[in-house]
N, C-alpha and C positions, 0 to 999 in steps of 0.2 A: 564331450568337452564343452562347458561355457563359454560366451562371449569374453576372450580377452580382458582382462580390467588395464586399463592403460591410466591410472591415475589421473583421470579427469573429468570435472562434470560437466564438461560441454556438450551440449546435449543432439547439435549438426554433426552430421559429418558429410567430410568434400568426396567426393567419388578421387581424386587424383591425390595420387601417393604411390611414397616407395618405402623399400622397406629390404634391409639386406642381414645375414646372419652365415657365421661362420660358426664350425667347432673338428673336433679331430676324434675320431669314433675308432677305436679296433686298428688305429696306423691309417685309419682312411681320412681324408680331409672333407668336411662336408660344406658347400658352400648353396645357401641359398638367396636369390634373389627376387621380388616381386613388385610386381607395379602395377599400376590401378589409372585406367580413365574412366572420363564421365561416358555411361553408355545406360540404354531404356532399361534393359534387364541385367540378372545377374549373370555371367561367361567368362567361365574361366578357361586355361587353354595351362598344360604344362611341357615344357621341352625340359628329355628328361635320361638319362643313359637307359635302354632297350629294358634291360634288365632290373628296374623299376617299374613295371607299367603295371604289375599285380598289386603295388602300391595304391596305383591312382586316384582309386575309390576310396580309400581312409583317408589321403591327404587332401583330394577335392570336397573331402567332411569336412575338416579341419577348414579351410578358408572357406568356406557358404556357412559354418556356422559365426564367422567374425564380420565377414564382409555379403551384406544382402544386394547390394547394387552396383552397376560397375561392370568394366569389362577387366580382366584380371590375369595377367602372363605372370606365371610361376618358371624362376628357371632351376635345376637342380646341379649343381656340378658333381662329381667325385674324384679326388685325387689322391695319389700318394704311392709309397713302393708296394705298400699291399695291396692295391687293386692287381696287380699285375706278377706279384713275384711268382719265379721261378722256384720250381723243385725237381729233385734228381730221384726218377725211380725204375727198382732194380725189377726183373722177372725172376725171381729166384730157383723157379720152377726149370724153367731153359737153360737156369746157369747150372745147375745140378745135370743135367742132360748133357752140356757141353763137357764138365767136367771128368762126369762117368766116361764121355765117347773119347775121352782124350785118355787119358789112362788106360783103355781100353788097346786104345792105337798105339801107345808106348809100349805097351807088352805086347799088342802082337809082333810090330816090326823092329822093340828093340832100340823104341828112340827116348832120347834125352830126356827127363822132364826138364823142361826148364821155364814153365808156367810162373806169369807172374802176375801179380797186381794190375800194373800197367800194361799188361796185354788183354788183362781183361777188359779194361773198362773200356777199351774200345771196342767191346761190342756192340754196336749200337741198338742192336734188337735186345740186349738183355737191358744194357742203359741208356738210359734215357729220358733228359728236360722235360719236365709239361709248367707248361703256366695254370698257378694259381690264379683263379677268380674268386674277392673276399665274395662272399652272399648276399643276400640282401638280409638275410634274417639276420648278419654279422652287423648290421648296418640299419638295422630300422628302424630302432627309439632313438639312434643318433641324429638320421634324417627327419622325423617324428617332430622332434627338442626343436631342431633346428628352423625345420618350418614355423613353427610356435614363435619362437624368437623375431623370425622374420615379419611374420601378423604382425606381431607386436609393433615390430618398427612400423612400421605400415599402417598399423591405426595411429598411431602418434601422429604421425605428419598429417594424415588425413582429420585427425580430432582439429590439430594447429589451422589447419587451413579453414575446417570449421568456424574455427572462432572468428578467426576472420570474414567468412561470409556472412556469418549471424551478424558484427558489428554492424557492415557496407548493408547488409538488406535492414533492418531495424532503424540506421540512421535515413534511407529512402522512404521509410513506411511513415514512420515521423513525418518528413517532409510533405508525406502524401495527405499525410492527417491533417495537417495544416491548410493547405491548397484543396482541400472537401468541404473544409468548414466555409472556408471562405465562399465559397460555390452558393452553400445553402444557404446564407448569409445575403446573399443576390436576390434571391428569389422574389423577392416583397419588389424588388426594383423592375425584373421582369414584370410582374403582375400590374406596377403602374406604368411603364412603359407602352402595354398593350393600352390600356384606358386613356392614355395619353393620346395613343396614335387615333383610337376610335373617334375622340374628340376631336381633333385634328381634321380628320376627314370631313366628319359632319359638317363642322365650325368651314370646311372649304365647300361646301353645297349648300350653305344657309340653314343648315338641318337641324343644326345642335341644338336647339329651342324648342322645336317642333318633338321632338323623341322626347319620349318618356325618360325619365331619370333610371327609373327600375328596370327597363331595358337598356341602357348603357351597361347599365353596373351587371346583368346575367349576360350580358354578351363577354363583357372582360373579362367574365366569369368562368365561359366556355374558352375562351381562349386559354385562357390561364390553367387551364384544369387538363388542354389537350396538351399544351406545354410544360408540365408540370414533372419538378424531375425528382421530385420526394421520394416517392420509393427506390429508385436508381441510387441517389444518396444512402439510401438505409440500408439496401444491400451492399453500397460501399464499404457503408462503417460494418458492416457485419464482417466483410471479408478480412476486411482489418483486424478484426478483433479476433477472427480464426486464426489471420497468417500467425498473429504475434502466441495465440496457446497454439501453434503446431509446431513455432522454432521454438517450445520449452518442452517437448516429450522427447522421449528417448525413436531410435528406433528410424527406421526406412520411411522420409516423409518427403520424401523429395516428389513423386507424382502428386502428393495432396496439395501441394504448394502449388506445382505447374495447374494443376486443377482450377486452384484460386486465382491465379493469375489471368489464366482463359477468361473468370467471371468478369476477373476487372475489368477487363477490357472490353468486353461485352456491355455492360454497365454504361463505360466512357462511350464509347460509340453510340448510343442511347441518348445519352444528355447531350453527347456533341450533333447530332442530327435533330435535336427537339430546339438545339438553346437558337436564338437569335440573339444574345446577346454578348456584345465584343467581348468584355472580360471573361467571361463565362468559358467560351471556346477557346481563349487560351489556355486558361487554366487547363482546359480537356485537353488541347496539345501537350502541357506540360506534363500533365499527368499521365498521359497514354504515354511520354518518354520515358518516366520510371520506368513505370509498367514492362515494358521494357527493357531497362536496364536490371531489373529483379528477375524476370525471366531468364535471362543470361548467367544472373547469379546459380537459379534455382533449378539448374540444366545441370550443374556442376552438383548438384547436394545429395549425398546416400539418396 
């Protein structure tokens, strides 16, 4: 069986959802339930009447081929008078035996017949109730259908909540884009800040005069080069430009995401330990808060 088609191209999906479906199969009521949290791998789990469990393995097919991520409670009910009815059966054999030995006893001793219906069926070893149990084969495209239905419902809510984390993480990343540029955009400031301070120093020992011009400028140079957070930026923008083509594929991308997220952060803590400059390190505060708050999102995504 393919992946469900749930009419939509949302291309996330949330790990949390539910999903419920009913139908009535053979006089049986079939009712299935299922729900979905965010969890590392895929684990499903079904509570389920005894007399289903030869099932297990088709319909744990059935949901690992719609849902790859997530932890996943399948419930199964069955209900109805044919789970359970009764029926009346005769030993026809023993009543031929009783019959013979009574007839037998009237002529030897001479008594009445006076055998009747109603004295029969109280024999209980001839008659007698058994409960019917429907089968499961009575019953298995119905629970089959059913399960189906239930996926169904259950990728809907999960695609719905999708779109929702795709908006909140895209409108963050945005945001992030914004607050990187600005970052880089500093840089030239760092770089005279340092030449600023060198000068400063000198200019306070009477030095500034005495030093070579082309030594000022390769010392700001080395500063600026051990400070320098260019490539930390260019891995930024890269990861950016993966997160946003991995929330447009199909498919289980939720570890690629947490993946990217680990770089960010990695990244930030790189420029926030190199920058000495005030606006600089907020930014890296503010940005390590997304980061963050995407992480949170991206815990929850198939």
């Amino acid at each position: 069986m393919d992946r469900i088609a749930i009419g939509s191209d949302i291309m996330i999906m949330s790990m949390t959802g539910y999903g419920r479906a009913s139908t009535e199969c053979n006089g049986v009521q079939v009712t299935v339930e299922i729900k979905s949290v965010n969890h590392r791998y895929f684990d499903v789990s079904f509570r389920m009447p005894k007399s289903l469990l030869q099932m297990e393995a088709t319909l744990k097919k059935i949901v690992q081929q719609n849902v790859h991520r997530g932890k996943v409670d399948v419930y199964i009910q069955l209900e109805g008078s044919a789970m359970n009815s009764n029926e009346l059966h005769a030993d026809w054999e023993l009543l031929d035996q009783y019959i013979t030995l009574l007839k037998k006893a009237g002529e030897r001793y001479e008594l009445k017949n006076d055998l009747s219906i109603s004295q029969l069926i109280k024999l209980e070893d001839v008659f007698h109730v058994q409960q019917r149990e429907t089968t499961v084969d009575e019953v298995e495209m119905g629970i089959i259908g059913t399960l189906e239905e239930a996926v169904n419902a259950l990728l809907s809510m999960r695609s719905s909540e999708g779109l929702t984390l795709n908006e909140d993480i895209h409108s963050k990343l945005n945001e992030m884009k914004e607050k990187i540029e600005l970052i880089s955009g500093m840089t030239n400031d760092v770089t005279k800040a340092f030449e600023a301070r060198i000068r400063h120093k000198l200019a306070e020992f009477n030095e500034l005069e005495k030093v070579d011009e082309g030594r000022v400028l390769t010392e700001v140079a080395l500063l600026a080069d051990k400070a320098s957070i260019d490539e930390e930026i260019t891995r930024l923008r890269s990861h950016l430009t993966q997160f946003h083509d991995i929330l447009t594929t199909d498919g289980a991308i939720g570890r690629k995401l947490d993946f990217l997220v680990q770089e960010m952060n990695r990244e930030l803590n790189t420029i926030g330990s190199k920058s000495t400059h005030h606006s600089i390190s907020q930014y890296v505060v503010d940005l390590k808060s997304e980061v963050e708050k995407i992480r949170e999102q991206v815990q929850n995504i198939e």
